[in-house]
N, C-alpha and C positions, 0 to 999 in steps of 0.2 A: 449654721445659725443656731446659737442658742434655743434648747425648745425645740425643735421644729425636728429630731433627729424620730426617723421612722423605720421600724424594722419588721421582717415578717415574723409573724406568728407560726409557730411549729406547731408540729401534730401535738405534743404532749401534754400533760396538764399545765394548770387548769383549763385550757382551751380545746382539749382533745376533741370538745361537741360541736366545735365549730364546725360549718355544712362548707363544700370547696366552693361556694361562691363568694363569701367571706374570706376564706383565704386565699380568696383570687385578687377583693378587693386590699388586701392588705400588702399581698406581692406586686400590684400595681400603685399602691400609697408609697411602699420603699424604695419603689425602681424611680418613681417621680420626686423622692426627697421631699417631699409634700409635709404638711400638717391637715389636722383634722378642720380647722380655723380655714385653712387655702381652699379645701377642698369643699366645707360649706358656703365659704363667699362664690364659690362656681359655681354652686347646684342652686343655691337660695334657701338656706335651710340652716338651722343653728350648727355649732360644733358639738353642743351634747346629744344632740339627734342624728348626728353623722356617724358620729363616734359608735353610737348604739346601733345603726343601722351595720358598720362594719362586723360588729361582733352578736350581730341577729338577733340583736332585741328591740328592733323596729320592722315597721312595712312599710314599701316605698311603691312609688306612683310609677307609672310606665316613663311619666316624662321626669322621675328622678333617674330613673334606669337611663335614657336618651342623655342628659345633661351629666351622667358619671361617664359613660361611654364617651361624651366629647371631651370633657376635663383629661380624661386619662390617654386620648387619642385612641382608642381600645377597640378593639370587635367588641359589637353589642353584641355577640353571642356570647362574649365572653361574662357579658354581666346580667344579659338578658335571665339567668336561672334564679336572679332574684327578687321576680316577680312570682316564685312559686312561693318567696318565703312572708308569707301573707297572714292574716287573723285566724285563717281554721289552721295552718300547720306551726306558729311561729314559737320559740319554745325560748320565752321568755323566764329569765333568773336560772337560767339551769348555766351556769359557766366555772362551776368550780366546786369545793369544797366547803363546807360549814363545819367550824368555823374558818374563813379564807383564810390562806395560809399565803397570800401577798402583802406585803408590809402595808404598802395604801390602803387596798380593801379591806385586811384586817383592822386599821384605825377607822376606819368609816362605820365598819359592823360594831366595833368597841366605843365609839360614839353614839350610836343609837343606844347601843345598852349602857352605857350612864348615863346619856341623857332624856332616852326615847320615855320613861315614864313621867319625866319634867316636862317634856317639852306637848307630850300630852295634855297633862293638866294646864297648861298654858292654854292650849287649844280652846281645852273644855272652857275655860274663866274667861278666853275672851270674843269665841264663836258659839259656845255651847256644847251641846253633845250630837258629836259628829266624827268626823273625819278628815283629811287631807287625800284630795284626789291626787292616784300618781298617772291618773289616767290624762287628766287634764291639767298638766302640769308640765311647765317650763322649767330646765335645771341649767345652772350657769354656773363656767368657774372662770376665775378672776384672780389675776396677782395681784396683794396691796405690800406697795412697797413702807418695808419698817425700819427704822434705823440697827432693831434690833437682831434684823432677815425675814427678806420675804414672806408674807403670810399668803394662805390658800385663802382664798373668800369663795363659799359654795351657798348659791340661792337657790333652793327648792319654793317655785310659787305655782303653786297648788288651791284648784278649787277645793273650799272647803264644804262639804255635805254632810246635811245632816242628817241624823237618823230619822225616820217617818217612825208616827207612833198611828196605828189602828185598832 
């Protein structure tokens, strides 16, 4: 099926930091032909939280750990080690190089840098001075179909906070 093509992640870069519970969960995403979409409608959980959690930059619940073990048919021993990958150890944005040298991530980084000083000042003129939480914040990607080809639709909605003045 179109999309849906899933393959394991090698030792090498940019992923070399991946921890082997990770590349456990990803030799069990290729052996089931899965997507990350199949796999969040199993556990209850979005696909960009899935996605994150395969490549350790999420933390997951005992009963995500229970509900991946049953989707994947799997020894929970086998997924049980990531439960160790939690808030004091989790080693979030470490997955590659700066600047990315993968064609997507490099347009996503070459995005923020033409547009991240815009799309601040937007912020600012129409929340104030503040921020965009990535803390509390939902990311979504979405095909919109164009006559001209497919376009990526990506929603970052994020609380926005402000700065406290004392």
């Amino acid at each position: 099926m179109y999309g849906k093509t899933s393959t394991v992640i090698d030792s090498t870069t940019p992923y070399k930091n991946l921890n082997a519970s990770c590349k456990q969960l990803f030799a069990l995403k290729a052996a089931k032909g899965c997507s990350f979409d199949d796999i969040a409608k199993a556990i209850g959980r979005d696909e960009v939280w899935t996605a994150a959690l395969f490549y350790g930059q999420a933390s997951c619940t005992e009963d995500d750990i229970k509900a991946l073990a049953k989707y994947f048919e799997a020894d929970l021993s086998l997924i049980s080690p990531l439960a160790h990958i939690n808030e004091v150890n989790i080693n979030r944005g470490n997955l590659g190089p700066m600047p990315p040298t993968d064609p997507v991530i490099y347009r996503l980084y070459e995005g923020i840098m033409v547009y991240g000083y815009p799309i601040k000042a937007i912020i600012h003129e129409k929340f104030g001075d503040g921020i965009m939480s990535l803390i509390d914040c939902k990311v979504h990607v979405d095909k919109k179909p164009d006559p001209k080809g497919d376009r990526v639709l990506l929603t970052f909605d994020g609380k926005f906070l402000p700065y406290i003045k004392w």
